[in-house]
N, C-alpha and C positions, 0 to 999 in steps of 0.2 A: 576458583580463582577469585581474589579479592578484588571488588570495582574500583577500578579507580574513580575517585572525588571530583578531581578535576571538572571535567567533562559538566557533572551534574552541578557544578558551583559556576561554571560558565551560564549556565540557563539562567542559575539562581540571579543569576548579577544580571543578564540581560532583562528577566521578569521585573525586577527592583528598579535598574536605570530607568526604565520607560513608565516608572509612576509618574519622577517629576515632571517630563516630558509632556506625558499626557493632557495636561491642566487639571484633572480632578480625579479621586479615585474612584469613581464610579464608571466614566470615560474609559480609566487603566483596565477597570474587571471585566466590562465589556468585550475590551481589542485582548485581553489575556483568555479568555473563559474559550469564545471564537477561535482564536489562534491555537491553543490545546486541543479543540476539536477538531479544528483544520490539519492538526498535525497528526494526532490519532491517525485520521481518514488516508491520508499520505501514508503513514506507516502500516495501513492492512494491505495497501496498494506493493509498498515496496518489500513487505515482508517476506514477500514470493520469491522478489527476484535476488533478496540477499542470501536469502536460504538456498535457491538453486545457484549461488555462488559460491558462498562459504561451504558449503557440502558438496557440490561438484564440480566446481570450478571451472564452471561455464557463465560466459557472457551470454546473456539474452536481448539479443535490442530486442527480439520477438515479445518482448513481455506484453506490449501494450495489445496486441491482437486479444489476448485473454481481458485487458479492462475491455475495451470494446465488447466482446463477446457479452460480459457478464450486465453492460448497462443495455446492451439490445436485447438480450433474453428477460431482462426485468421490464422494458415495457412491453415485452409482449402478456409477461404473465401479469404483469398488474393491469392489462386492457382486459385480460380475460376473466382476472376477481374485480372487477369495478363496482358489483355491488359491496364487499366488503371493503376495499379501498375507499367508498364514496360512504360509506355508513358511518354514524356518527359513535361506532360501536370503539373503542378502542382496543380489546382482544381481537375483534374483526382485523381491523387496520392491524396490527401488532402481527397478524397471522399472516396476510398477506403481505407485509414485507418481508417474513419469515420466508415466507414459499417461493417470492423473487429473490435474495439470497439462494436460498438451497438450489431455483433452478441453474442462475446463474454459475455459480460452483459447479455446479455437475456438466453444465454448457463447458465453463473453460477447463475444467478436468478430464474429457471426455477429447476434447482439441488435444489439450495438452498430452495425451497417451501416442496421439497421433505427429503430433508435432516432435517429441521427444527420438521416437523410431525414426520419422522420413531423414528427421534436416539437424538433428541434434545428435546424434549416435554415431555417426559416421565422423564426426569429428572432436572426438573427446579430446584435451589438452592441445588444443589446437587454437589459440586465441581469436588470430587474424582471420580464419576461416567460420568460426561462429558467429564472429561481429557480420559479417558478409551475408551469411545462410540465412543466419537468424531475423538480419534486416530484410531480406529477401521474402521470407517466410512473414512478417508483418504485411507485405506490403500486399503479397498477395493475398493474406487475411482481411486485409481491405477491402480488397476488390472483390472479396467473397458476402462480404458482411453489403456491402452496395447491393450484391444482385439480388441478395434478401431480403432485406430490408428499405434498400432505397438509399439513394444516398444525400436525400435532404434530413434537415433536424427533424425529428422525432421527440415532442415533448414528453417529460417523464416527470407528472406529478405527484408530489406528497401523498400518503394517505390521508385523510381528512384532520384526525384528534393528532395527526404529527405536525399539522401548520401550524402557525404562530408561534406563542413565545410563553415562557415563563417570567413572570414577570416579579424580581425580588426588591420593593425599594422602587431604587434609580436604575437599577442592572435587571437586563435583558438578553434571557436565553433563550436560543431560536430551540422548540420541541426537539426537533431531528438531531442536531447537533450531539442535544444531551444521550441520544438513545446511538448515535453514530461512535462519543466516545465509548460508551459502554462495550460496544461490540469491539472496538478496539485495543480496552483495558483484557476482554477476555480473548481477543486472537493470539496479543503479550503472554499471557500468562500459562495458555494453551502452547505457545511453542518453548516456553522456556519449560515446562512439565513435561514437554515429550522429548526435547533435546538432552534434558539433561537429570531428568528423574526417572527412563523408562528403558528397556532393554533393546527395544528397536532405536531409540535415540545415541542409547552406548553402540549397537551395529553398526550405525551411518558414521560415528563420527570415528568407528574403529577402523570403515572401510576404508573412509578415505585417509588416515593415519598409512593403513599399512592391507591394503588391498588382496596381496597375495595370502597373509595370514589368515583376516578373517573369511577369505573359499577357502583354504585349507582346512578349517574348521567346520566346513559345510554349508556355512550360510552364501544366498545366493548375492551377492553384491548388488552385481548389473539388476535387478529387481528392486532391491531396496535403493537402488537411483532413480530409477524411476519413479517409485514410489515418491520420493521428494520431488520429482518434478511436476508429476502432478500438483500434487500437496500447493506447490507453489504459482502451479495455474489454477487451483480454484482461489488459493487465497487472494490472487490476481481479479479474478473471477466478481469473490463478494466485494475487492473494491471498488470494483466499475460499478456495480450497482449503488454501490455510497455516494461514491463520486456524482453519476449521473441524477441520482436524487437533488446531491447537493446544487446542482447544476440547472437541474430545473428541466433537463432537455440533452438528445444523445449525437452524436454526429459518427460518421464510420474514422473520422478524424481520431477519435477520444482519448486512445489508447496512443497516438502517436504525438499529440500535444502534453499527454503529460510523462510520460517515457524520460524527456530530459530533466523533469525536476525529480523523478526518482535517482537516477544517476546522480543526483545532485547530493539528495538524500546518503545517499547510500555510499558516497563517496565520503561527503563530511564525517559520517558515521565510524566511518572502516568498514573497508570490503569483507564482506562476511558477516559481518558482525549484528546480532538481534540487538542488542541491547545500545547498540550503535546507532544503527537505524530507527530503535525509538528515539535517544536524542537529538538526532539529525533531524528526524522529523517535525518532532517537536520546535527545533531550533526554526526551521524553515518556516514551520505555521506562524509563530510568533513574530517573527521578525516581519513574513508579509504583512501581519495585521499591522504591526506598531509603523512601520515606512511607508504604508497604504495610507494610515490615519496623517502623520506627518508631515508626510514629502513623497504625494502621490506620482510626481513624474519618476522619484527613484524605484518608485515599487517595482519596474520591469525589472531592473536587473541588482536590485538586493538579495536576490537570492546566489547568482552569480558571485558578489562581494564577499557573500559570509564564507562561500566555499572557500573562495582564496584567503578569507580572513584566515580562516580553519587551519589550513593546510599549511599558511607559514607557518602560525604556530606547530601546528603535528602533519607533518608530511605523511603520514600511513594513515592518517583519521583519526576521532578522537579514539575511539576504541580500534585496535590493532584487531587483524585477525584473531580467531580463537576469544576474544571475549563476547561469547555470545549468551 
């Protein structure tokens, strides 16, 4: 399917308006460079729960138990490599964020198999009962993640060679940022290769086209739902660990303070939609930084604004279902 322009000429003019704004362009490259990472990190978080939309068409408030999950399993693993987090080794450091990632992914993958069967399965196409379940099921994911861990903050610091900055000029790149987009351009690029380049991504999106055909043909459906649910709790997973880095510090809170700006995300986007949800992302990161720098009393609720900016203009999001 051809993209539409639109969407992506909306970022371009918001990028552009906020130079003169700024007072300098070095000021602009800063609140822009920031903002595209912020958005990234937003979009590995939300890429879960659009995927367990757009492909099953379930609502998850539950999403946020799996950030949670993934930024408390990373300070357990990053207290346990403290020497390579603390060494001024940069493979060191690189390897153990590596290993908090993979733990955390396998944390909220591992929920997610379990979450999927209890409180997910029993209500397929059932909207108003998922939202219920699902909320339900965070909440008591809270209350789990307390008895383990505690329910005070938990600091979660950088590994060593990731603090500071890059420094180009007058423009200033926080380390982590740079290595958080990265992870984010390859989570992109990783679902749009499996969705829509791979035979297991033609199954899922045959299943749910037309369910009864493809068991008719052998393949197991309800498996390959699952499969994407998972999928969608680890990627949930490595973005609590982002998040929580970015953050500095974890709270059992984590997953349910940022729950509404995914909705947020994923609403502007189009429900379902990957490619959607990268520019919502995108949209939401940039806008916090340039309303942050400008008119910090608006920041609270500029992300609220843009949604309904969004919406008048395109009431289904900017990408409709199916452009994913």
């Amino acid at each position: 399917m051809k993209l539409d322009p639109k969407p992506l000429a909306l970022l371009a003019a918001l990028i552009l308006l906020a130079l003169p704004l700024t007072g300098s362009p070095s000021t602009w490259l800063n609140l822009t460079l920031a903002g595209v990472a912020m958005g990234l990190i937003i979009f590995v978080i939300a890429s879960g729960l659009t995927l367990v939309f757009g492909l099953m068409d379930v609502l998850n408030f539950g999403h946020g138990v799996f950030i949670a999950l993934g930024a408390f399993t990373a300070t357990t693993v990053l207290a346990a490599l403290a020497p390579w987090a603390g060494s001024d080794n940069t493979l060191a450091n690189l390897a153990a964020l590596a290993a908090a990632c993979t733990a955390g992914m396998a944390i909220a993958a591992a929920v997610g198999v379990v979450f999927e069967r209890v409180l997910v399965r029993p209500v397929y196409g059932q909207h108003l009962k998922q939202i219920l379940i699902t909320m339900g099921g965070m909440i008591i994911g809270e209350e789990l993640i307390k008895a383990t861990w505690g329910a005070q903050l938990i600091p979660l610091e950088l590994p060593q060679t990731l603090r500071g900055i890059f420094l180009l000029g007058d423009v200033a790149v926080e380390k982590f940022r740079v290595v958080a987009m990265l992870i984010g351009l390859v989570v992109l690029v990783g679902l749009l290769l499996v969705l829509n380049r791979t035979k297991i991504g033609l199954l899922i999106r045959a299943g749910v086209q037309d369910r009864e055909m493809v068991e008719a043909l052998g393949y197991r459906v309800r498996r390959l739902f699952v499969g994407v649910f998972v999928a969608g709790s680890a990627l949930a997973g490595l973005g609590g660990v982002l998040w929580g880095l970015v953050q500095q510090g974890v709270t059992p809170q984590i997953g349910a303070q940022v729950n509404l700006l995914l909705f947020i995300v994923i609403i502007i986007g189009g429900l379902g939609s990957t490619v959607g949800c990268l520019v919502g992302a995108l949209l939401v990161g940039l806008v916090a930084n340039y309303v942050g720098f400008l008119a910090p009393k608006a920041a609270l609720f500029s992300n609220i604004g843009l949604m309904v900016a969004v919406l008048l203009w395109r009431p289904q999001g900017l990408y409709p279902v199916g452009a994913k």
